[in-house]
C-alpha positions as CSV (number, residue, x, y, z in Angstrom):
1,X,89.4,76.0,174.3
2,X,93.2,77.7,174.0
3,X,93.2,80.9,172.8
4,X,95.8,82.4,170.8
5,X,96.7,85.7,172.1
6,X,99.0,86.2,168.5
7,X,96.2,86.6,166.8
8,X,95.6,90.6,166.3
9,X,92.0,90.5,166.2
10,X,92.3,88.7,170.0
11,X,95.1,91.2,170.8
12,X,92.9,94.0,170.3
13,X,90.1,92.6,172.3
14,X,91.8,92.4,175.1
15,X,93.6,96.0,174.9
16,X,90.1,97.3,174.7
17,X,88.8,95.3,177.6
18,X,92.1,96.9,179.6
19,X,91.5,100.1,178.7
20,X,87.5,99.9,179.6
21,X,88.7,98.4,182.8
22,X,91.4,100.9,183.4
23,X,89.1,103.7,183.2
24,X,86.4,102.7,184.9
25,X,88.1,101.9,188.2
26,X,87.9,105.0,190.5
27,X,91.2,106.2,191.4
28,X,91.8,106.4,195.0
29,X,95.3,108.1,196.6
30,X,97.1,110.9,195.9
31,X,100.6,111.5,194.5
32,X,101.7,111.2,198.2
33,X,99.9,109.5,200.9
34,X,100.7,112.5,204.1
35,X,101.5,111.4,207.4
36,X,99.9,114.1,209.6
37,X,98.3,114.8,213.0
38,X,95.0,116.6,212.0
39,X,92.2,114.1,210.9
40,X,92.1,115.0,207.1
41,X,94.9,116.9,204.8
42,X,95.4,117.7,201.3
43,X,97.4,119.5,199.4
44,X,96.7,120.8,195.7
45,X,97.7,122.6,192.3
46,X,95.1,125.7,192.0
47,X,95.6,125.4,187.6
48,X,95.1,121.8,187.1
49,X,93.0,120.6,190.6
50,X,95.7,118.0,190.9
51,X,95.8,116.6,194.3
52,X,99.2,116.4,195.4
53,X,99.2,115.2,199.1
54,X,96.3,113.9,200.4
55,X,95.2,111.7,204.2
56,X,91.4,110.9,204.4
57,X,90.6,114.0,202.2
58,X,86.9,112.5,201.3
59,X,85.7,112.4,204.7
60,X,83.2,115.3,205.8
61,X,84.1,116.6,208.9
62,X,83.0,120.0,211.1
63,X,85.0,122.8,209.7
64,X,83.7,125.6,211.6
65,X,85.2,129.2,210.3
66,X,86.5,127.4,207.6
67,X,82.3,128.1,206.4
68,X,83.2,131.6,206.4
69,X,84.8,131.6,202.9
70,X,81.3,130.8,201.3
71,X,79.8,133.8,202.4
72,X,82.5,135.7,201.2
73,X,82.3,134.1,197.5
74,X,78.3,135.0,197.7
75,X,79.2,138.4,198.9
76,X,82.0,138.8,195.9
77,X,79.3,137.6,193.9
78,X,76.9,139.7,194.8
79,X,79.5,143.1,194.1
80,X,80.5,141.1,190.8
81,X,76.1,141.4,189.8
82,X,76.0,145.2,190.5
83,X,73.7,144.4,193.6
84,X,76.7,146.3,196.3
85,X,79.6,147.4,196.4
86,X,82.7,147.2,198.6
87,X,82.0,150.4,199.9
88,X,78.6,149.9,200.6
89,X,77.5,150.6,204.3
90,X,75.7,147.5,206.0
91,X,73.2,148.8,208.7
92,X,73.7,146.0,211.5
93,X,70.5,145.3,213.1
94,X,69.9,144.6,216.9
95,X,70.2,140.4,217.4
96,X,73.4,140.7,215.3
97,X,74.5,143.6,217.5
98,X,73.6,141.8,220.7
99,X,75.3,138.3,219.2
100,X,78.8,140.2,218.5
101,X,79.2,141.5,222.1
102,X,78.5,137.7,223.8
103,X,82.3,137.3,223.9
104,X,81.9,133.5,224.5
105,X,80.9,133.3,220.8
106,X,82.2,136.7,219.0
107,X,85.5,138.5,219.1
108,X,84.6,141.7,217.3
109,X,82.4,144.0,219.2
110,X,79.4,145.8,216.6
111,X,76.7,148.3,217.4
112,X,73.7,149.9,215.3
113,X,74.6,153.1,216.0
114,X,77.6,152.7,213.5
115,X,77.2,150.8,209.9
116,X,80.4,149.2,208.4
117,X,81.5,148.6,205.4
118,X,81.1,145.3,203.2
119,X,85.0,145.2,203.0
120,X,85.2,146.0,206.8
121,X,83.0,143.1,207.4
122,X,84.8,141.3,205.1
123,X,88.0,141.6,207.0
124,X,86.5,140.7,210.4
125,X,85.2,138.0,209.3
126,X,88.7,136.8,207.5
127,X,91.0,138.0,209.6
128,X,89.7,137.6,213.7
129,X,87.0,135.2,212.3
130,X,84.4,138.1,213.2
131,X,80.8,135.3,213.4
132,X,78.7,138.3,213.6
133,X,80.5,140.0,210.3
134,X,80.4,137.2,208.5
135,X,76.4,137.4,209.7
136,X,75.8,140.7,208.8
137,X,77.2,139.9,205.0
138,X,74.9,136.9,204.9
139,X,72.1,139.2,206.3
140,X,73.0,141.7,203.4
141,X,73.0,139.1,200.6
142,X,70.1,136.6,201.2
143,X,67.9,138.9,203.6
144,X,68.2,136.3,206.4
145,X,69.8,133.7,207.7
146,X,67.8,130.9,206.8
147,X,67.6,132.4,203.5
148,X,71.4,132.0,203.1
149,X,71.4,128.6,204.4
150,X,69.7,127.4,201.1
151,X,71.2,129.7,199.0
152,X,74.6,128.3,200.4
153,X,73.3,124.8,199.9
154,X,72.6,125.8,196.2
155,X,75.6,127.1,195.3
156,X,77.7,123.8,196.7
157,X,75.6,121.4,194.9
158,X,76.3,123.7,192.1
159,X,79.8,123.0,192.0
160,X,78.9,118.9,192.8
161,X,79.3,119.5,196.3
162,X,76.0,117.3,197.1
163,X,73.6,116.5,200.2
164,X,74.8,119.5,202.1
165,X,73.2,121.5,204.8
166,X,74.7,124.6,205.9
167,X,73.9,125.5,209.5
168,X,75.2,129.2,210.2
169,X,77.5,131.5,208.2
170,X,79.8,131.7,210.7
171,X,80.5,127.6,211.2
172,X,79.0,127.7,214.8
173,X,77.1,124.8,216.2
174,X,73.5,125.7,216.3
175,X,73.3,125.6,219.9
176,X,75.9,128.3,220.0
177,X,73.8,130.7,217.6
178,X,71.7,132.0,220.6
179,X,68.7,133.9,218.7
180,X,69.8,132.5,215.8
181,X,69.5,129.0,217.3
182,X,66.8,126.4,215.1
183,X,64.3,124.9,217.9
184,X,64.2,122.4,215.3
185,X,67.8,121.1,215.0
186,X,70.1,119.2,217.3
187,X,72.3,121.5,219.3
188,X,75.4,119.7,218.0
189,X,74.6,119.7,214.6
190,X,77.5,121.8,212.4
191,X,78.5,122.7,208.4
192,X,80.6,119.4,207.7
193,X,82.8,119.2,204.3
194,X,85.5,117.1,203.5
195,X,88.9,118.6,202.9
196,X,88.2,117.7,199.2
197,X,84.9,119.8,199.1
198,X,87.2,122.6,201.2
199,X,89.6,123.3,198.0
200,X,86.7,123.0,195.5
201,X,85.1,125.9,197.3
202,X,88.4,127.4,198.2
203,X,89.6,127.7,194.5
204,X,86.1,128.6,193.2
205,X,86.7,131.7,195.8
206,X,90.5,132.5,194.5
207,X,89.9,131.8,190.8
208,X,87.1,133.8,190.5
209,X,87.5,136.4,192.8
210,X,91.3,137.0,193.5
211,X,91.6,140.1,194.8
212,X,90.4,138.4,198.5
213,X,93.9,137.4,198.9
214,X,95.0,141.0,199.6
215,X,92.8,140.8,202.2
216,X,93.7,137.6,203.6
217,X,97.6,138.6,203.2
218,X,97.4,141.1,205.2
219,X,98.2,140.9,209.2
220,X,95.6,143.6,210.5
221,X,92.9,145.9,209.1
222,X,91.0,148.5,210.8
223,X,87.5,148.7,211.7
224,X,85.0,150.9,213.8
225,X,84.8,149.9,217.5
226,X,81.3,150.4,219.6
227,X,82.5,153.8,220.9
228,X,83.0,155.1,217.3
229,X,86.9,155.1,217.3
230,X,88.8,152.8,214.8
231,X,90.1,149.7,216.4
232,X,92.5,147.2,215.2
233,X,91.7,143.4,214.1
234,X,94.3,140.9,214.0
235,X,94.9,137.9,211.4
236,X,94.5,134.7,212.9
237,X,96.9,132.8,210.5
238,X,99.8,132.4,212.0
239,X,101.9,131.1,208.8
240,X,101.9,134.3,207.3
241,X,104.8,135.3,209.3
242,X,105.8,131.6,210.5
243,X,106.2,129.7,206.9
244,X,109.2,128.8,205.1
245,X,107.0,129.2,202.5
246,X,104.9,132.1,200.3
247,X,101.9,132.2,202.3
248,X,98.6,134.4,200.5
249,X,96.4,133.1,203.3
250,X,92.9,132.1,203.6
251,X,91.1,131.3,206.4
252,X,91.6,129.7,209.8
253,X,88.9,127.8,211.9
254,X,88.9,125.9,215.5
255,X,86.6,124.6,217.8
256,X,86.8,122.9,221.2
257,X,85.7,119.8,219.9
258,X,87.3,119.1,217.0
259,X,90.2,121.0,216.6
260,X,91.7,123.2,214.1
261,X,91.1,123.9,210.4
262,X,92.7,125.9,207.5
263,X,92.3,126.8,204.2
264,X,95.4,128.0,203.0
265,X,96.9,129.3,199.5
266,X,100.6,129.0,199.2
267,X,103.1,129.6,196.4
268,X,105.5,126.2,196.0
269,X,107.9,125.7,193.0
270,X,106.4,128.9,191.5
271,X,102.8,127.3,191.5
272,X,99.4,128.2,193.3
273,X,98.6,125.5,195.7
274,X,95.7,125.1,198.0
275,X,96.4,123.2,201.8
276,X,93.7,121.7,203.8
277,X,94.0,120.6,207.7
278,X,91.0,119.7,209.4
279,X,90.4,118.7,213.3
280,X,93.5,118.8,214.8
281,X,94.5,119.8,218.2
282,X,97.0,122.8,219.6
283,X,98.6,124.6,216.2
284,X,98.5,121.6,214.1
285,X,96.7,123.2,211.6
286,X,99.5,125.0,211.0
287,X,102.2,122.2,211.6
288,X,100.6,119.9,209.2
289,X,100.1,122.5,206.7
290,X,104.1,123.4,207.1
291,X,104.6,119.1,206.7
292,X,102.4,119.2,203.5
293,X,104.2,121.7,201.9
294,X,107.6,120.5,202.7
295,X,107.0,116.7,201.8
296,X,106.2,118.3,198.8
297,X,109.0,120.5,197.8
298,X,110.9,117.5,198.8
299,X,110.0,114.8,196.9
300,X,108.4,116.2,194.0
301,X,109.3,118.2,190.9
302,X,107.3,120.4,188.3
303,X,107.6,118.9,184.3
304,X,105.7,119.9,181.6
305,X,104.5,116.9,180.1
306,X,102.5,115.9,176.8
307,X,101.3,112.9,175.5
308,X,102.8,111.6,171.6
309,X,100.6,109.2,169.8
310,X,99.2,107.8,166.6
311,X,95.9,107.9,165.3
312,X,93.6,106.6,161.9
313,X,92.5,109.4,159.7
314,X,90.7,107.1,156.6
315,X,91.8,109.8,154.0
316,X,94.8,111.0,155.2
317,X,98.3,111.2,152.9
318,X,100.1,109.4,155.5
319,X,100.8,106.1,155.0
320,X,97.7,103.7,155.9
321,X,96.0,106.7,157.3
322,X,98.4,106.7,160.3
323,X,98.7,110.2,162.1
324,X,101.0,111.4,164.5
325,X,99.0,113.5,167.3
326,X,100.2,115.4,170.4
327,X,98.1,116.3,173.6
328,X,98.1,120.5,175.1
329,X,101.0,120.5,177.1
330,X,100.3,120.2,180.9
331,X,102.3,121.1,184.2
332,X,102.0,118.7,186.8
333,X,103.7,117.6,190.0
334,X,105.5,114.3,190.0
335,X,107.6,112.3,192.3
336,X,111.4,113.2,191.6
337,X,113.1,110.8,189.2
338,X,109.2,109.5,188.1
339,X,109.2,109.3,184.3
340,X,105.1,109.3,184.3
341,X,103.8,107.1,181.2
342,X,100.3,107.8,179.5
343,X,97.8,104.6,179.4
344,X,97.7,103.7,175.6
345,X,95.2,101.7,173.6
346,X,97.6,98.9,172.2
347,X,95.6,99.9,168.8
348,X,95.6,102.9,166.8
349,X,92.3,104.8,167.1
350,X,90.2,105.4,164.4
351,X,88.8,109.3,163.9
352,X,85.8,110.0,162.4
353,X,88.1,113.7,160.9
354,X,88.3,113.8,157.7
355,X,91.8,115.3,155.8
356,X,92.7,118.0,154.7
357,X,93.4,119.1,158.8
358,X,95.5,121.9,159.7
359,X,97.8,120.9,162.7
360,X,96.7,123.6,164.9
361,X,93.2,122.2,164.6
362,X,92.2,119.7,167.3
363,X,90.9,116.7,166.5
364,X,90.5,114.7,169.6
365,X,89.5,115.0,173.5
366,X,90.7,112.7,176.1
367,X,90.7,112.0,179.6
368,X,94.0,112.3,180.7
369,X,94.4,109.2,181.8
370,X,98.5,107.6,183.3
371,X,99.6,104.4,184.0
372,X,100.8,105.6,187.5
373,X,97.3,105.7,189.7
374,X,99.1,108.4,192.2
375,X,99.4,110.4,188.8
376,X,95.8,110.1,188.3
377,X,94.0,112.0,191.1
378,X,92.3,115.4,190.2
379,X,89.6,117.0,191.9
380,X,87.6,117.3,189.0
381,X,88.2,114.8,185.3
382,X,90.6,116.4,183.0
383,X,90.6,116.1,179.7
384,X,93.5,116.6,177.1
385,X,93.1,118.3,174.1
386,X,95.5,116.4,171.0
387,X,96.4,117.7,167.5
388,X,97.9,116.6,164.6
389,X,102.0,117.4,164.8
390,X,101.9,118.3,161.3
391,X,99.3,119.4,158.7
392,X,97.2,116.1,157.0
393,X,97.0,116.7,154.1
394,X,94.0,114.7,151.5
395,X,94.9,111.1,150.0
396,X,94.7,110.9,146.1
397,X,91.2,109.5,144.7
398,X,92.7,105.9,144.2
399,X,94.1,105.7,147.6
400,X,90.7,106.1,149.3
401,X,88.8,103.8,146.9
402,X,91.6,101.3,148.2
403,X,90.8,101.8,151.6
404,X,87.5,101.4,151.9
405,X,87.4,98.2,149.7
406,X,90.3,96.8,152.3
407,X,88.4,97.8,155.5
């Protein structure tokens, strides 16, 4: 049997069949595919989740300190609820005082005698990478730290972030927690995210809760020493004063194992980005974060873009019902010289709307869906919101009766 693909009824068939296809097929790969030295990178737009830059970014991997910024959103959470404040003194009881002075696992000295601060702690453990601060905060919001564990565990698979388990606050190996240590877990076992699941939880933080980037921005704070003076702590990210770039910081993290990771918010063609670099060796998560950001800058421009199409409104004026719509504008990165083209239906879509429709009402919700797969890649579906370009106004009584005895 031939078919004849002339025939609009077959035409249309195979439009929808397309489309069905089209948007069933995951989408893998990012706008650009980054050449880099650390095991996984990405690079993405903070308004629209947009991954820009992307290498291996759905494989899990240890990310040590990196863990540290999920304390700090339950913590920021916890002020947000009325429960503390950033002023409120955290008594630091004796195994967290005896972990922060075993300098093969802590870098920021703490005693009971003295109690600190929830932004104090909140400093050492962003800035030095303090393990016993960001302890002590888990201590203060869950009660213990097996207690945070799940509560940590429940707040990923919150966000979709599924099948989790969270091992310390701090991103230590168990078998580097000392009292803290689980007789029940293997030694090596470690809080493992993929870069992806890294700028979920990184822009949850910065969305939410912005005002932790005048923290991380900084290059020092201060913060009681054992003896009782003030002593200095130091930022560990070094592209806050090494960039070419706007660099807001965020968080560093490195093991002997597996290398180095950060978490870093940047500023590029006068958008909020998020960089990931996991598990790479010497400064490369610094290195590879500079490469992300200028592969980017390089090869990619900023357009507002918005989709233009036609839809069916069965009592509309217009001529056979035939509406012009528009989608919400949207700001995305493209490649330079890209002209990025929406997937269309080959038919015009019929709305169950009825005229008369004001054009600032919407009247339809899409996936935002283009014919270019690198165009595609969000952390999260997005949806456009479309509206009639100019009011619809009502059909005349014999026009309708026509309609519905031709359809």
């Amino acid at each position: 049997m031939q078919f004849n693909l002339k025939k609009p009824f077959l035409k249309t068939i195979l439009a929808t069949l397309l489309c069905v296809l089209w948007k069933t097929i995951p989408v893998e790969g990012a706008l650009i595919n980054a050449s880099l030295d650390s095991k996984a990178g990405l690079l993405m737009d903070v308004s629209t989740e947009q991954v820009i830059a992307s290498k291996d970014s759905q494989e899990r991997l240890p990310i040590a300190s990196i863990s540290k910024i999920i304390v700090i959103y339950l913590t920021e959470q916890a002020i947000s609820d009325g429960k503390m404040t950033h002023n409120t003194k955290v008594p630091i009881n004796s195994k967290i005082a005896s972990f922060s002075q075993n300098t093969s696992v802590a870098n920021t000295p703490m005693t009971q005698k003295h109690k600190y601060t929830v932004k104090q702690l909140e400093s050492a453990a962003l800035l030095p990478s303090s393990n016993a601060a960001a302890m002590a905060l888990a201590q203060q919001v869950a009660g213990s730290q097996t207690k945070y564990y799940r509560i940590a565990e429940e707040l990923l698979n919150k966000w979709g972030i599924k099948n989790v388990t969270i091992y310390s606050a701090s991103g230590l190996r168990d078998g580097d927690l000392g009292d803290f240590n689980n007789s029940k877990t293997d030694d090596d076992a470690e809080n493992m995210l993929s870069a992806r699941e890294v700028a979920i939880v990184a822009r949850k933080l910065i969305t939410r809760f912005p005002q932790i980037l005048k923290i991380t921005q900084r290059s020092s704070a201060l913060i009681p020493e054992p003896s009782g003076t003030l002593g200095t702590i130091t930022n560990s990210d070094k592209l806050l004063t090494q960039s070419l770039y706007q660099v807001q910081g965020l968080k560093t993290g490195t093991t002997s194992r597996n290398g180095a990771n950060f978490v870093g918010v940047e500023i590029l063609k006068g958008r909020q980005v998020i960089s990931v670099t996991l598990n790479g060796f010497g400064n490369c998560n610094f290195t590879d974060t500079e490469k992300l950001l200028m592969m980017t800058d390089k090869n990619t421009e900023v357009r507002k873009i918005r989709d233009h199409d036609k839809v069916i409104i069965n009592n509309a004026k217009n001529a056979s019902g035939k509406v012009s719509v528009v989608s919400d504008p949207i700001k995305l990165f493209i490649l330079k010289n890209q002209k990025p083209h929406f997937y269309k239906d080959s038919s015009d879509k019929k709305l169950d709307v009825a005229a008369p429709i004001n054009h600032k009402t919407s009247i339809e919700k899409l996936p935002l869906t283009f014919k270019q797969a690198g165009l595609n890649d969000f952390l999260t579906e997005k949806y456009l919101k479309y509206y009639p370009e100019k009011d619809v106004k009502k059909a005349n009584f014999i026009v309708r009766i026509y309609r519905k005895i031709a359809s």
